[in-house]
C-alpha positions in Angstrom: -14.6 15.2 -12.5 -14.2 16.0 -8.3 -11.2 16.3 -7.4 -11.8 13.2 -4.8 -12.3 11.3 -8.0 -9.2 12.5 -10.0 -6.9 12.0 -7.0 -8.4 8.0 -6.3 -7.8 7.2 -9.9 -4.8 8.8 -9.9 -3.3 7.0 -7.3 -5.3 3.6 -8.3 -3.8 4.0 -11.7 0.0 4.2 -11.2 -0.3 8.1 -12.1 -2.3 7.3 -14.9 -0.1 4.6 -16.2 -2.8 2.2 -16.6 -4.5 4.5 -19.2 -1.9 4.6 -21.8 -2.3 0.4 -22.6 -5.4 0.5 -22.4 -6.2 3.1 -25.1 -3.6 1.9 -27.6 -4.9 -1.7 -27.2 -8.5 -0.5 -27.1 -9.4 -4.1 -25.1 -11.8 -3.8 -22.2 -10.1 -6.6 -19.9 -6.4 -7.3 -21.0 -5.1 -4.2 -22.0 -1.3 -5.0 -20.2 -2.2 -2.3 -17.8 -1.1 -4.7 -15.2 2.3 -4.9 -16.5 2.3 -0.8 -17.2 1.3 -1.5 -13.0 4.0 -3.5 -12.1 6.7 -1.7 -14.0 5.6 1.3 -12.1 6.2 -0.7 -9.1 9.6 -1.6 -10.0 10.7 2.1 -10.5 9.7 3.3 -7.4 11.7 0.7 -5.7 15.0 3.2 -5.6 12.2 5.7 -3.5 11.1 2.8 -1.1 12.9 2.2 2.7 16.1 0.2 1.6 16.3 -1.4 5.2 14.6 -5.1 5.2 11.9 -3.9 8.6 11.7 -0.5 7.3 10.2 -2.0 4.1 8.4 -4.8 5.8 6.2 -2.1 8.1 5.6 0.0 4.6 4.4 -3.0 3.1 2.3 -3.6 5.8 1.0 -0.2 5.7 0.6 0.5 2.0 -1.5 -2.5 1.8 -4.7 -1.5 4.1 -4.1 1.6 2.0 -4.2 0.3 -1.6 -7.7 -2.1 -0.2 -9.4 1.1 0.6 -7.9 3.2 -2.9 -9.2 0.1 -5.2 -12.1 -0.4 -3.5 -12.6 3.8 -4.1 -11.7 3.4 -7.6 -14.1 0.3 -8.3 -16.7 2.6 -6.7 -15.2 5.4 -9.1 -15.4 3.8 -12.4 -17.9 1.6 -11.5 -16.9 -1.9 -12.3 -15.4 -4.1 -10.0 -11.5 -4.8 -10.8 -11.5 -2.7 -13.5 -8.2 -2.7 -16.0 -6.9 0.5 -14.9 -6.4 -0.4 -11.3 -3.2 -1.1 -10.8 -2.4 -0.4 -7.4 -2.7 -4.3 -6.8 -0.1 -5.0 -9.4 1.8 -2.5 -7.2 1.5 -4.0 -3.9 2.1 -7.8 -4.8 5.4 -6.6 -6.9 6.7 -5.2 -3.5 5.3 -8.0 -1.6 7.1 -10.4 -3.9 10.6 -8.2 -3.2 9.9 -8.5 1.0 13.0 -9.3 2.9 14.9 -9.9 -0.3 17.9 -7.9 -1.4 17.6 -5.6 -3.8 20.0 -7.4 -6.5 19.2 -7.0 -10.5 19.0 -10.9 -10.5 16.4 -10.6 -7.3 14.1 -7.5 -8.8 14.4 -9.6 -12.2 12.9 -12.8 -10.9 10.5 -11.2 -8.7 9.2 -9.2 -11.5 9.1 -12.0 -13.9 7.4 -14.3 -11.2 4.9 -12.3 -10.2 3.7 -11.4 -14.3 3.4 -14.9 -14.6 1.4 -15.9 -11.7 -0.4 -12.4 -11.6 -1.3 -13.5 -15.4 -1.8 -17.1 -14.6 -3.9 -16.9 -11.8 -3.1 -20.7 -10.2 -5.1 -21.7 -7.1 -5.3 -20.4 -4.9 -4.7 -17.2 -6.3 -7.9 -17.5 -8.6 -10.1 -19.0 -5.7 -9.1 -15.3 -4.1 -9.9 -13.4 -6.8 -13.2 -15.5 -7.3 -14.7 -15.4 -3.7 -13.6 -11.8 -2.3 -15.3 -8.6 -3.2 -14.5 -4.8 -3.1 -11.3 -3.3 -2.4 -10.0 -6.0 -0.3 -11.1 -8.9 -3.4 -8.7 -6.6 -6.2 -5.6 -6.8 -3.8 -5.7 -10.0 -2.4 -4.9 -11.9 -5.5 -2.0 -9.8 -6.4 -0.5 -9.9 -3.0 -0.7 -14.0 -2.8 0.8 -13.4 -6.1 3.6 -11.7 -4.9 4.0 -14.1 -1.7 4.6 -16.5 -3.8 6.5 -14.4 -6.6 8.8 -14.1 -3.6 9.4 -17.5 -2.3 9.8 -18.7 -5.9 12.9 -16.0 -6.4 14.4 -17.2 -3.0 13.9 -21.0 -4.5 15.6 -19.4 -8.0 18.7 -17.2 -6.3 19.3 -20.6 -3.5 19.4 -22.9 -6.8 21.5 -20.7 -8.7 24.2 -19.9 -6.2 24.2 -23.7 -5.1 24.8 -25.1 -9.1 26.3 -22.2 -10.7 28.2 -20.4 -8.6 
């Protein structure tokens, strides 16, 4: 394999994370590769900018970045979306954390939001997925996901700290 190739997957793949549920499930399409994905995404968090902007402009940068890596990878592996992409898992996990503090309760919900809608695919998450193509048509759904994994842990954390706290 070219080392172009090996380096796109790599970085497509969570470092290869996406392989290991795939090959102990042996399913072609829901292998929990997104979950290996998102988990991923939550242990880098300690390694991301820590200051609310600082994270808001890598956001904003790693997700041009992570359209042009899938939409490598989809041309690597030839299918479009396929399982072991999980850079979209990735960027919608961070997206769902955006301007949020970083409390166990906050990266808790987020992550548990996001798995459910990413899994769930409501509209218009699913009308995404369904109508955009190439890189740009992997991340997009993932990053609604996490738009709205985010404003459903700020509608959590505001109703728990009103009743219960």
């Amino acid at each position: 394999m070219p080392i172009k190739d090996f380096l796109i997957r790599f970085l497509a793949s969570g470092g290869f994370i996406s392989y290991v549920p795939a090959r102990i499930t042996g399913f072609k399409k829901f292998t929990g590769s997104g979950m290996a994905g998102t988990l991923v995404a939550l242990a880098l968090v300690p390694f991301l900018p820590e200051n609310k902007t600082a994270f808001a402009v890598f956001c904003l940068a790693f997700f041009p970045f992570s359209v042009w890596i899938a939409g490598l990878a989809s041309k690597s592996y030839g299918t479009h979306d396929d399982p072991r992409i999980v850079i979209d898992e990735m960027i919608g996990y961070w997206l769902a954390l955006l301007f949020l503090d970083r409390t166990p309760f906050n990266l808790a919900a987020a992550f548990v939001f996001f798995r459910a809608l990413d899994t769930l695919k409501p509209w218009p998450i699913y009308k995404l997925e369904t109508s955009c193509s190439g890189g740009f048509g992997i991340i997009i759904d993932d990053a609604l996901a996490g738009v709205e994994a985010n404003l459903l842990t700020r509608l959590a954390a505001l109703l728990l700290y009103r009743y219960y706290l």
